[in-house]
N, CA and C atoms as a LAMMPS dump frame, in Angstrom:
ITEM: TIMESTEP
0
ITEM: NUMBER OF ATOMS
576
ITEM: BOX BOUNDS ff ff ff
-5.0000000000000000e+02 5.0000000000000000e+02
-5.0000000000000000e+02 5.0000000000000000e+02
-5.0000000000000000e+02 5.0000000000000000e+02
ITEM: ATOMS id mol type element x y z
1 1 1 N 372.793 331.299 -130.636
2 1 2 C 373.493 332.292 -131.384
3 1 3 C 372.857 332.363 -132.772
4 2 1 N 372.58 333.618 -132.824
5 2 2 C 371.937 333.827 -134.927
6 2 3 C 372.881 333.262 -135.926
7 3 1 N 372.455 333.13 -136.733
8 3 2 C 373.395 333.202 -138.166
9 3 3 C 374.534 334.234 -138.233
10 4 1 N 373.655 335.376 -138.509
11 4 2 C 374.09 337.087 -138.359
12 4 3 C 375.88 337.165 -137.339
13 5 1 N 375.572 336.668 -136.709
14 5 2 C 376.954 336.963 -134.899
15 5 3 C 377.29 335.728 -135.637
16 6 1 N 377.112 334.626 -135.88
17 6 2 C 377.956 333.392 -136.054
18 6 3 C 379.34 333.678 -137.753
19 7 1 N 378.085 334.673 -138.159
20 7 2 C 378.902 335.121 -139.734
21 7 3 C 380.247 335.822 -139.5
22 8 1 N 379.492 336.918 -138.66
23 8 2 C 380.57 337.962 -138.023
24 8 3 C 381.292 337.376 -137.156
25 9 1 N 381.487 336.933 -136.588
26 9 2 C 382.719 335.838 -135.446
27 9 3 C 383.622 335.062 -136.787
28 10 1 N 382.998 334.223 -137.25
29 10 2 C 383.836 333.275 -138.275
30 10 3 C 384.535 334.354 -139.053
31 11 1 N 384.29 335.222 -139.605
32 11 2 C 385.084 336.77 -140.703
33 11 3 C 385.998 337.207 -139.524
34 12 1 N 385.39 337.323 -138.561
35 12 2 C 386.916 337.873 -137.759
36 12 3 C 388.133 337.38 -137.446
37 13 1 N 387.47 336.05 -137.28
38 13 2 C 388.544 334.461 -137.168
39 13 3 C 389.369 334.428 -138.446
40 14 1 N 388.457 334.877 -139.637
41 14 2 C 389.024 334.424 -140.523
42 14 3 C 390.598 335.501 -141.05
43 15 1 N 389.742 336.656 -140.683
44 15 2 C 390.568 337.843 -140.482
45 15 3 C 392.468 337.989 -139.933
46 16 1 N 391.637 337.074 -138.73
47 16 2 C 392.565 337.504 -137.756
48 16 3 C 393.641 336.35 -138.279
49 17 1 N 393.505 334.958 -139.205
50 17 2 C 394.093 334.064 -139.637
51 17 3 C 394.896 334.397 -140.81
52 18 1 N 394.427 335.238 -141.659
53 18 2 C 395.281 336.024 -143.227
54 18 3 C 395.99 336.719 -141.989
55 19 1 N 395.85 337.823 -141.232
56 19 2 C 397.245 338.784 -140.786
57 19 3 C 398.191 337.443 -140.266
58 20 1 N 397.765 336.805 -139.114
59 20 2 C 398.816 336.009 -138.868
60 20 3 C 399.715 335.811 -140.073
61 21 1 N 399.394 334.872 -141.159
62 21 2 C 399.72 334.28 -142.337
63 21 3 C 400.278 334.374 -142.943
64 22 1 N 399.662 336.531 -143.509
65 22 2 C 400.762 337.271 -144.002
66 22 3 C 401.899 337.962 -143.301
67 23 1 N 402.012 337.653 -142.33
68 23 2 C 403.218 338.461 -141.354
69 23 3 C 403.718 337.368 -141.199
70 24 1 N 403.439 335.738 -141.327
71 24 2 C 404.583 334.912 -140.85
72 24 3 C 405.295 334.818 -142.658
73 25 1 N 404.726 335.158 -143.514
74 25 2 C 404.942 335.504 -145.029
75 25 3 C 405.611 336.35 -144.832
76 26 1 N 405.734 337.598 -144.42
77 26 2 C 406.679 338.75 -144.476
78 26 3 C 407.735 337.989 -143.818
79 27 1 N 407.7 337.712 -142.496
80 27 2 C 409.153 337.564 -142.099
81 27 3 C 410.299 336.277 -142.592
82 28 1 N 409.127 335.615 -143.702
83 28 2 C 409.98 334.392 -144.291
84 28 3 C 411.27 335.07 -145.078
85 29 1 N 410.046 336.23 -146.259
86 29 2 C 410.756 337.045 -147.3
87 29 3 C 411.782 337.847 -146.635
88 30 1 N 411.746 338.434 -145.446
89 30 2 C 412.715 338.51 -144.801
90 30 3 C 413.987 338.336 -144.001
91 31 1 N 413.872 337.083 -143.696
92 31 2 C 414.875 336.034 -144.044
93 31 3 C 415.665 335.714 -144.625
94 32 1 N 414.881 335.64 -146.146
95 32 2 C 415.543 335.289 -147.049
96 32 3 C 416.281 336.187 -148
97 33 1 N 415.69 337.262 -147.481
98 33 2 C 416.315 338.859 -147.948
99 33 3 C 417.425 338.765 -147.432
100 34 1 N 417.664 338.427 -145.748
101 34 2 C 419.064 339.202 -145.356
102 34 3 C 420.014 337.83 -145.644
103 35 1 N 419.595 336.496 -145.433
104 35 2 C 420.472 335.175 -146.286
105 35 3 C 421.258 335.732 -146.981
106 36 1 N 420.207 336.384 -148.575
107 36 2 C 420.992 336.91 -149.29
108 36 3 C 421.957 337.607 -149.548
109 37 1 N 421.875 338.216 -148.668
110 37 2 C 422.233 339.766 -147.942
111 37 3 C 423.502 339.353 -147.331
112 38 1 N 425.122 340.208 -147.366
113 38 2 C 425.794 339.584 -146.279
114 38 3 C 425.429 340.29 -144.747
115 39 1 N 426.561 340.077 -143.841
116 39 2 C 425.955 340.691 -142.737
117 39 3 C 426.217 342.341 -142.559
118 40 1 N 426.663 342.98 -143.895
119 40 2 C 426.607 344.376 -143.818
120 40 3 C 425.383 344.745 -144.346
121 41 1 N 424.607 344.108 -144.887
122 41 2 C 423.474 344.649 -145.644
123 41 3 C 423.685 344.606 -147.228
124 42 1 N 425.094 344.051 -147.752
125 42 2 C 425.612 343.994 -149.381
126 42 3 C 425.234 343.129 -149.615
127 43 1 N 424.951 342.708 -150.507
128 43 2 C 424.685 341.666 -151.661
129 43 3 C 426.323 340.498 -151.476
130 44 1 N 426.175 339.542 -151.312
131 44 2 C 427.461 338.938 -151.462
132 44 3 C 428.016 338.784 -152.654
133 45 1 N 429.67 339.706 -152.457
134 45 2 C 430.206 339.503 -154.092
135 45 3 C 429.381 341.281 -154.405
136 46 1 N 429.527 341.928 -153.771
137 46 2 C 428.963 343.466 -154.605
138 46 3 C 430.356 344.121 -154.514
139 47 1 N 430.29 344.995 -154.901
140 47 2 C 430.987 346.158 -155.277
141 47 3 C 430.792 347.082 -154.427
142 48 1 N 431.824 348.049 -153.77
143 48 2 C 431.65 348.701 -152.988
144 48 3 C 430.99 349.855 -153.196
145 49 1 N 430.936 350.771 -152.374
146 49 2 C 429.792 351.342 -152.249
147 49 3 C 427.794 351.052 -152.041
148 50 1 N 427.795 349.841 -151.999
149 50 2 C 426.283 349.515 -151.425
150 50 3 C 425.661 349.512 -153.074
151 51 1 N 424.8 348.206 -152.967
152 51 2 C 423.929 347.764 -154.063
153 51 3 C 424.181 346.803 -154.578
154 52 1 N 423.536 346.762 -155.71
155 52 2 C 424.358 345.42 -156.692
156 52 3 C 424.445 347.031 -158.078
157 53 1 N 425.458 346.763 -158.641
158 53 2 C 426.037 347.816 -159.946
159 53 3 C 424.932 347.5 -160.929
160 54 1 N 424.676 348.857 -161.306
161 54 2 C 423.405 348.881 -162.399
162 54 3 C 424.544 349.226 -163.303
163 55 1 N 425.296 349.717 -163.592
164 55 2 C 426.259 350.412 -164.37
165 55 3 C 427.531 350.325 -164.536
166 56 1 N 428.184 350.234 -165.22
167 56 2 C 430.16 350.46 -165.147
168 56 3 C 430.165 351.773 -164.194
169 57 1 N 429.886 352.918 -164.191
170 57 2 C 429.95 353.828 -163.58
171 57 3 C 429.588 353.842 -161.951
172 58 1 N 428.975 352.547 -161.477
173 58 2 C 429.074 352.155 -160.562
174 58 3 C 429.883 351.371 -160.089
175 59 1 N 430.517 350.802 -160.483
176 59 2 C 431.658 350.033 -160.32
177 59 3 C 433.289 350.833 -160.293
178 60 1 N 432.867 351.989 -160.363
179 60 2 C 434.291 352.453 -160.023
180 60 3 C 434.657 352.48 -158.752
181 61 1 N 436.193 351.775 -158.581
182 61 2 C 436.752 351.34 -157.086
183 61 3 C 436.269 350.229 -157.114
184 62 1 N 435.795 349.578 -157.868
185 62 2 C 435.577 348.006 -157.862
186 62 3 C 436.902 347.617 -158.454
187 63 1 N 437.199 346.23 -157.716
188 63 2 C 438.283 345.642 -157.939
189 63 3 C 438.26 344.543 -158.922
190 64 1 N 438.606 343.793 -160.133
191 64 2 C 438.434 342.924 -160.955
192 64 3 C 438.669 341.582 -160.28
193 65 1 N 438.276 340.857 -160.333
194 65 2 C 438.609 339.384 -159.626
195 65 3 C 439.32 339.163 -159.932
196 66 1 N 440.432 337.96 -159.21
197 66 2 C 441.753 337.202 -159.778
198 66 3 C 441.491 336.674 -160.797
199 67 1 N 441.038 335.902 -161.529
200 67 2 C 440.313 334.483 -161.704
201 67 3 C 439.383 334.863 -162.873
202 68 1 N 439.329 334.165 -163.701
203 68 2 C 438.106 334.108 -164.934
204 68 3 C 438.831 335.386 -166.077
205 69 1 N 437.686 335.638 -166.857
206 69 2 C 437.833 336.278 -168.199
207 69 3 C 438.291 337.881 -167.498
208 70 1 N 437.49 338.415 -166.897
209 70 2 C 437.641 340.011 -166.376
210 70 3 C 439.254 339.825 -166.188
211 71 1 N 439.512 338.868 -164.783
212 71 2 C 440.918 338.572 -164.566
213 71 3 C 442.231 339.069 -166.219
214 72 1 N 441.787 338.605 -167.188
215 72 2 C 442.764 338.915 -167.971
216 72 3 C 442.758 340.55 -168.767
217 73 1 N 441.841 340.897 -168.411
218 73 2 C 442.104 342.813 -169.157
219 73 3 C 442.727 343.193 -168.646
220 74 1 N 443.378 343.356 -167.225
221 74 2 C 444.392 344.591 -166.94
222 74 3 C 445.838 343.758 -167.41
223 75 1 N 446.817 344.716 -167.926
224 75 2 C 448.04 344.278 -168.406
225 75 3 C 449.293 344.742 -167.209
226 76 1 N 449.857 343.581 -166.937
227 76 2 C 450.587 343.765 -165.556
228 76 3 C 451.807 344.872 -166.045
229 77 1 N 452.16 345.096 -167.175
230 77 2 C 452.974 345.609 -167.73
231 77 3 C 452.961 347.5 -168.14
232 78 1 N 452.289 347.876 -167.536
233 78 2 C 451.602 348.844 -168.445
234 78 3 C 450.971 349.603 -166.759
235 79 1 N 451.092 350.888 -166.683
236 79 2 C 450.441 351.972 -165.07
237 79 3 C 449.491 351.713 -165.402
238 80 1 N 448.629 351.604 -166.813
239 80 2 C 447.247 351.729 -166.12
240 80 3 C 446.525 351.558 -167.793
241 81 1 N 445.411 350.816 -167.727
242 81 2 C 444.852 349.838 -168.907
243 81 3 C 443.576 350.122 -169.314
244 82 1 N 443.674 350.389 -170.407
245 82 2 C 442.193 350.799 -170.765
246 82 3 C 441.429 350.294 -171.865
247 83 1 N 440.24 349.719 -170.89
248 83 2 C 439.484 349.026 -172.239
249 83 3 C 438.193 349.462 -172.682
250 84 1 N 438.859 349.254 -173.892
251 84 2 C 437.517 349.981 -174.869
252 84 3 C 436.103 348.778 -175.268
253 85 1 N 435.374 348.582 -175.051
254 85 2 C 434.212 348.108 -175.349
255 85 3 C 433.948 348.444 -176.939
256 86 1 N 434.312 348.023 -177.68
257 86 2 C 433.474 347.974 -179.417
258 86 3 C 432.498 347.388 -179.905
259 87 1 N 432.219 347.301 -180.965
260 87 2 C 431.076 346.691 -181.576
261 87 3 C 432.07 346.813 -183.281
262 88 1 N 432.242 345.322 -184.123
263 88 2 C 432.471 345.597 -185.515
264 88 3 C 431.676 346.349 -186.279
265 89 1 N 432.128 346.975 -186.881
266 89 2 C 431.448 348.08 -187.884
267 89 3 C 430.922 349.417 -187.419
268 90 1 N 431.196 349.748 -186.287
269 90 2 C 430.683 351.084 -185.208
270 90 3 C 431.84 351.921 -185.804
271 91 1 N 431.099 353.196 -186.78
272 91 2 C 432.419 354.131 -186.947
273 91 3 C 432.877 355.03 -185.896
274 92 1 N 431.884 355.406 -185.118
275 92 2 C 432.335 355.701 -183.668
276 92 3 C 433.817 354.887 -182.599
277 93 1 N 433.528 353.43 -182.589
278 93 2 C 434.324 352.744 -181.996
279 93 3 C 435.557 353.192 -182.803
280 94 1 N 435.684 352.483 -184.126
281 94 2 C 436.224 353.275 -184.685
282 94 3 C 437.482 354.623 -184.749
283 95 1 N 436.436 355.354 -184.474
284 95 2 C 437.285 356.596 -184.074
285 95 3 C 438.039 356.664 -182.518
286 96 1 N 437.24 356.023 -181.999
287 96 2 C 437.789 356.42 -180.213
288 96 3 C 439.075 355.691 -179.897
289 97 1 N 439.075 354.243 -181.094
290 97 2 C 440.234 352.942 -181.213
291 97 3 C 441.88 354.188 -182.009
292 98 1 N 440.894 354.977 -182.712
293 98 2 C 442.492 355.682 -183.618
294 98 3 C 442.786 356.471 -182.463
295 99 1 N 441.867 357.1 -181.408
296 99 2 C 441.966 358.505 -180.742
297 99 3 C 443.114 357.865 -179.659
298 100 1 N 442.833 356.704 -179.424
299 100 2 C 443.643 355.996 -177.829
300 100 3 C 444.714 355.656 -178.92
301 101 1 N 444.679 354.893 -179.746
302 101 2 C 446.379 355.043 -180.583
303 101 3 C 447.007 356.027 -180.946
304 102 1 N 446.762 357.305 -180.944
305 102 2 C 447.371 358.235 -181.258
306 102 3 C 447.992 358.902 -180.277
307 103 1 N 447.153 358.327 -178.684
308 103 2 C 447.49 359.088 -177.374
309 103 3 C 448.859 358.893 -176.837
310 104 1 N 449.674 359.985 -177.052
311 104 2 C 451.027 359.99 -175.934
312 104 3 C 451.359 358.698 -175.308
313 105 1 N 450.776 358.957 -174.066
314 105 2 C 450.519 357.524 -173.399
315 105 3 C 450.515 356.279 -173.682
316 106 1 N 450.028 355.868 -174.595
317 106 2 C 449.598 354.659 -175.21
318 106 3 C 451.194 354.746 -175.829
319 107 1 N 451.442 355.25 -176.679
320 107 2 C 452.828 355.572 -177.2
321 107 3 C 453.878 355.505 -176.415
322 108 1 N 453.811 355.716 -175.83
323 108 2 C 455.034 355.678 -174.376
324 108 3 C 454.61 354.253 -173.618
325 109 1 N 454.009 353.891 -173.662
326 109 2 C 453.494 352.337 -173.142
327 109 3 C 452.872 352.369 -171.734
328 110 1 N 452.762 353.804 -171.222
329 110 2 C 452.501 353.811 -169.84
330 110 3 C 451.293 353.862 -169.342
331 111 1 N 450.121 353.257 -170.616
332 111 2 C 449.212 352.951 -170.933
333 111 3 C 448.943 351.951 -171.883
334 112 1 N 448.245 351.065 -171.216
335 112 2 C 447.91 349.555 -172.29
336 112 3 C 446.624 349.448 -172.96
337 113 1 N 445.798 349.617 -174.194
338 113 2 C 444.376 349.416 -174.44
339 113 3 C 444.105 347.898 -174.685
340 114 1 N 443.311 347.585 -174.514
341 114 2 C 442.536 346.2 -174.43
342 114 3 C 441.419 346.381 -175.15
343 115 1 N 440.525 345.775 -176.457
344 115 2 C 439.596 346.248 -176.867
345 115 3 C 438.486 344.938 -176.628
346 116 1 N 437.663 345.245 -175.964
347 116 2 C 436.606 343.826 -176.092
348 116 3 C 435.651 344.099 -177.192
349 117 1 N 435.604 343.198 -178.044
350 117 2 C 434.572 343.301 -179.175
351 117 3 C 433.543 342.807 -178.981
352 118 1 N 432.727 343.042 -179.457
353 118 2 C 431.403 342.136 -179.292
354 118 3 C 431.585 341.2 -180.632
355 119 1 N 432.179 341.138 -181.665
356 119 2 C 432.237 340.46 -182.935
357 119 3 C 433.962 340.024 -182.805
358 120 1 N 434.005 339.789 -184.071
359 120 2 C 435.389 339.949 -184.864
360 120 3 C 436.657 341.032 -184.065
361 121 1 N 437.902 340.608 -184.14
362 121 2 C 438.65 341.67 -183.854
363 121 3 C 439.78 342.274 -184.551
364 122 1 N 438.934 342.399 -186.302
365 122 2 C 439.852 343.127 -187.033
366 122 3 C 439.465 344.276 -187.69
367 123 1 N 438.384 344.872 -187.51
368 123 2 C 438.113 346.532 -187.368
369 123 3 C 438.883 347.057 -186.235
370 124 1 N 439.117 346.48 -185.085
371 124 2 C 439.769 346.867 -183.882
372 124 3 C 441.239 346.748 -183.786
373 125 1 N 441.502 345.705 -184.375
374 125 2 C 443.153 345.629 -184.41
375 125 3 C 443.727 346.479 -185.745
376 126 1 N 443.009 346.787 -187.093
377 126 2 C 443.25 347.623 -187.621
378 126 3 C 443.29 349.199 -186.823
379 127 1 N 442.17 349.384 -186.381
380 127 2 C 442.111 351.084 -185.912
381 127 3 C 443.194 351.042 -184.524
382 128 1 N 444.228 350.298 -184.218
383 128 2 C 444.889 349.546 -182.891
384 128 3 C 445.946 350.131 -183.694
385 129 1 N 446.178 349.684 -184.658
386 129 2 C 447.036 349.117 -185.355
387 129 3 C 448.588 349.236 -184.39
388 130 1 N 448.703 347.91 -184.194
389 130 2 C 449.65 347.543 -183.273
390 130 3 C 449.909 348.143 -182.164
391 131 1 N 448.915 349.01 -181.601
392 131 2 C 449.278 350.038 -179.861
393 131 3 C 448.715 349.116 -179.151
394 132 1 N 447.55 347.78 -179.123
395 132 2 C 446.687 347.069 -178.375
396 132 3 C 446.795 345.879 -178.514
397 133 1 N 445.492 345.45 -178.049
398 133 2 C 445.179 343.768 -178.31
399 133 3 C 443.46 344.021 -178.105
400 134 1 N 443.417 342.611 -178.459
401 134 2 C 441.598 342.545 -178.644
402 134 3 C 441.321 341.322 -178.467
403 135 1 N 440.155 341.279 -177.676
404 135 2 C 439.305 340.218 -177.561
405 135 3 C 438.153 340.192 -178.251
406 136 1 N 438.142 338.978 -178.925
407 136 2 C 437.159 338.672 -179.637
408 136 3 C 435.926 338.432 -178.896
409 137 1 N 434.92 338.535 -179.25
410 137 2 C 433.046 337.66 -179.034
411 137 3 C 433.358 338.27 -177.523
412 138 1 N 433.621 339.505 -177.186
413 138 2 C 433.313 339.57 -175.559
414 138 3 C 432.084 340.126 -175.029
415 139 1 N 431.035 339.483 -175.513
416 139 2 C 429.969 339.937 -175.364
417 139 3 C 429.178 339.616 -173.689
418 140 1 N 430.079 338.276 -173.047
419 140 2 C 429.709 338.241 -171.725
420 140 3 C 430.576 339.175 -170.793
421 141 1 N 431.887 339.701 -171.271
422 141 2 C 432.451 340.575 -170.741
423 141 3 C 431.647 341.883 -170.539
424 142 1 N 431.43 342.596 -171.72
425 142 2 C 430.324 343.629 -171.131
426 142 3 C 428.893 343.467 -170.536
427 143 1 N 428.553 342.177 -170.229
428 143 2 C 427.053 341.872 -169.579
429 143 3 C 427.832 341.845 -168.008
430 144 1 N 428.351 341.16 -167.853
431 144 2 C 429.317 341.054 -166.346
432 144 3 C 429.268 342.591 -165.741
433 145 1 N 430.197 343.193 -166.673
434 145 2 C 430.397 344.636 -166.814
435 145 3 C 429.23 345.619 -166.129
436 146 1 N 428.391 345.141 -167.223
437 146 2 C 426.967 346.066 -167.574
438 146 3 C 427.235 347.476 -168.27
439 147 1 N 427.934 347.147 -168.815
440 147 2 C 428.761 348.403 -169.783
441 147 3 C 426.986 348.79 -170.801
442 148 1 N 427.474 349.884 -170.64
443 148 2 C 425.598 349.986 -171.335
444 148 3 C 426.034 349.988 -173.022
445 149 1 N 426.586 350.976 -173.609
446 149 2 C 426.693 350.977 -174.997
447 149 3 C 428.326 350.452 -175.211
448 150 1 N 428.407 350.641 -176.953
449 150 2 C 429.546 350.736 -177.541
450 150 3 C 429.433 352.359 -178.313
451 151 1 N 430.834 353.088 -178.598
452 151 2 C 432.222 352.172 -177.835
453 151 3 C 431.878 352.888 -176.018
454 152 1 N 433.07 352.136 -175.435
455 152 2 C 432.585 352.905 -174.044
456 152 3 C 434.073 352.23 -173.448
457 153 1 N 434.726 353.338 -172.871
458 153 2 C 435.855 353.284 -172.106
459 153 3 C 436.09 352.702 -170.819
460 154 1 N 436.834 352.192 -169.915
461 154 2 C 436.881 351.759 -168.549
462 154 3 C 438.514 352.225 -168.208
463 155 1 N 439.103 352.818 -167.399
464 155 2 C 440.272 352.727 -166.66
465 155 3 C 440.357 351.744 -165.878
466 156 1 N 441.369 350.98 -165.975
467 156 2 C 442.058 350.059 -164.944
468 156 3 C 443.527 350.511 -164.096
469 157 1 N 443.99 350.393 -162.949
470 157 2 C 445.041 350.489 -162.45
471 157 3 C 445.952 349.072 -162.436
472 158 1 N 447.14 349.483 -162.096
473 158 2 C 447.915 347.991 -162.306
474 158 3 C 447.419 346.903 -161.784
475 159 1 N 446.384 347.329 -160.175
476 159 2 C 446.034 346.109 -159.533
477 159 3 C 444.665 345.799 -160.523
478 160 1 N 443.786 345.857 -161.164
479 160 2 C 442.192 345.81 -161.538
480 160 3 C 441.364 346.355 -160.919
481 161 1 N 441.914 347.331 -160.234
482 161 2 C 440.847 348.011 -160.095
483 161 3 C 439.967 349.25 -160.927
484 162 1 N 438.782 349.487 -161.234
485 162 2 C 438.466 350.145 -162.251
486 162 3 C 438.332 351.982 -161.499
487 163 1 N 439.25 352.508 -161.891
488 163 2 C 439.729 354.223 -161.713
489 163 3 C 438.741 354.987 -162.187
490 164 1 N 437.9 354.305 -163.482
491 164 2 C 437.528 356.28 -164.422
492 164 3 C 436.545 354.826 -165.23
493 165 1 N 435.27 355.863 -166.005
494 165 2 C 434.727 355.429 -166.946
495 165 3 C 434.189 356.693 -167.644
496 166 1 N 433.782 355.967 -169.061
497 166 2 C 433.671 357.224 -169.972
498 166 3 C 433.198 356.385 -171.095
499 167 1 N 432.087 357.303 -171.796
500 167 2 C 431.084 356.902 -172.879
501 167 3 C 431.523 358.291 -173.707
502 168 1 N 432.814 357.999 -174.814
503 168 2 C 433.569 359.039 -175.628
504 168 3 C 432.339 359.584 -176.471
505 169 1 N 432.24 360.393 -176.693
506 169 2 C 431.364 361.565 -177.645
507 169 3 C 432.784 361.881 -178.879
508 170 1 N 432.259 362.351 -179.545
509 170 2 C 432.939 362.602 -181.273
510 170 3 C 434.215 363.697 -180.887
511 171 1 N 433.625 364.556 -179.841
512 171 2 C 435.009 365.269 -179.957
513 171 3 C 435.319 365.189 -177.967
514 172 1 N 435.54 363.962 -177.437
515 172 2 C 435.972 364.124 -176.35
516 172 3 C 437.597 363.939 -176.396
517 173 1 N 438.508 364.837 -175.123
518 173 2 C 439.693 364.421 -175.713
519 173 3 C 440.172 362.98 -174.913
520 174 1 N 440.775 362.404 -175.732
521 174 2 C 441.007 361.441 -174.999
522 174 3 C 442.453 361.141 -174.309
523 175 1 N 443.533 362.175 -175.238
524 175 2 C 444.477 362.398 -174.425
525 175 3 C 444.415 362.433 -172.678
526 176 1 N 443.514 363.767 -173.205
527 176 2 C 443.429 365.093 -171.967
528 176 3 C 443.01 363.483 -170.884
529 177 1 N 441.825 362.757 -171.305
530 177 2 C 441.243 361.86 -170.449
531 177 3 C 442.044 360.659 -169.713
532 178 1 N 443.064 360.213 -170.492
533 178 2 C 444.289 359.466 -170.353
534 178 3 C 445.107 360.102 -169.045
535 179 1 N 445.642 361.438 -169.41
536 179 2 C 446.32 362.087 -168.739
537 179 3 C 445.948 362.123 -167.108
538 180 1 N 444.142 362.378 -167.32
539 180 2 C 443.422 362.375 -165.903
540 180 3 C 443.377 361.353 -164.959
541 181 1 N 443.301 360.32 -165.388
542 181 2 C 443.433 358.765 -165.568
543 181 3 C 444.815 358.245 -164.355
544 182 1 N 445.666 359.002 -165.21
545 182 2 C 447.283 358.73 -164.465
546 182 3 C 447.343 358.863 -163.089
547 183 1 N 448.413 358.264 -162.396
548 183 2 C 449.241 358.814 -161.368
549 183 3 C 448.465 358.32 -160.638
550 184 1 N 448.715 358.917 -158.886
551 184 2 C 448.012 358.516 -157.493
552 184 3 C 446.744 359.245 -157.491
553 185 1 N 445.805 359.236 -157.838
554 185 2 C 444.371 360.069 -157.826
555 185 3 C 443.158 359.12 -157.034
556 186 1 N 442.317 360.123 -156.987
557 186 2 C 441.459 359.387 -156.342
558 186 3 C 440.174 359.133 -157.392
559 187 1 N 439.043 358.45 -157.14
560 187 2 C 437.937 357.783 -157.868
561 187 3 C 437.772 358.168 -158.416
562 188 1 N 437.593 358.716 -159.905
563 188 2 C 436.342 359.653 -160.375
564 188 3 C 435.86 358.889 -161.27
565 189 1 N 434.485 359.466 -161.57
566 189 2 C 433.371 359.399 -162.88
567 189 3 C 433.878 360.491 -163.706
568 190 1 N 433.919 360.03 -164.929
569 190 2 C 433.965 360.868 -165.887
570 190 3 C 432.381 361.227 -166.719
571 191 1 N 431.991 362.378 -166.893
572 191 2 C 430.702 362.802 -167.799
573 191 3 C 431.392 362.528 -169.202
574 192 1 N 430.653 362.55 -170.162
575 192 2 C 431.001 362.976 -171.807
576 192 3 C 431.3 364.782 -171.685
């Protein structure tokens, strides 16, 4: 046998040894994909609708866990709870904190606000002024979340489950948004 045919035989061998290699490689990663994976194809621990949540806005009809920090925002007391995401010193937050204290609702109690701060919670309990409560340093609350900015709204229902989300703009109403919020309804996303 030449060199030449002995070269070309060994490259094909060698060939034919990477596909094996990488296909017993694919089906490892595959494996370990669906492990991950429960046996619907979800992520274990996702949120319904399929994926893992890039967004609060994906998470609507997600249910809050019993258990841990999330566990304490919805107020058992109250149809339906809404927490505002702040940041200290945001005159925006700010405004959206006076807009939900001023709301009917909130006033009538048939709505509870919850404010998670990322700082301090006395820009928030001032602009509250006595309609809420606030959590201080909740800065792993909105990473959990994935709440993208401040301020930024969430609906809760009595059970935790999250109803409505909303990233308030300067003149959104928030009554009107409260109002939407209420009663037996079904899922929605809210736009600005």
């Amino acid at each position: 046998m030449s060199f030449l045919t002995s070269a070309v035989i060994l490259a094909w061998v060698a060939i034919v040894l990477l596909a094996l290699g990488f296909a017993g490689m694919l089906r490892q990663v595959m494996l370990l994909s669906n492990r991950r994976l429960g046996g619907d194809g979800q992520p274990t621990g996702a949120p319904p609708g399929g994926g893992t949540a890039r967004s609060t806005r994906d998470l609507v009809g997600f249910r809050l866990p019993p258990h841990g920090e999330l566990a304490a925002l919805p107020d058992p007391q109250a149809h339906r709870t809404v927490v505002a995401f702040v940041s200290p010193g945001c005159p925006s937050c700010t405004q959206t904190l006076q807009g939900l204290a001023a709301a009917p609702d909130v006033a009538a109690g048939s709505v509870a606000v919850v404010a998670v701060s990322t700082g301090s919670c006395e820009p928030a309990e001032a602009a509250l002024a006595g309609t809420g409560r606030c959590i201080p340093q909740g800065r792993p609350l909105l990473d959990q979340l994935h709440v993208p900015v401040t301020p930024y709204l969430v609906a809760l229902d009595a059970s935790g489950t999250i109803v409505a989300a909303l990233l308030p703009q300067e003149d959104t109403d928030l009554a009107g948004w409260l109002r939407h919020t209420r009663g037996s309804m079904t899922l929605t996303e809210e736009s600005p």
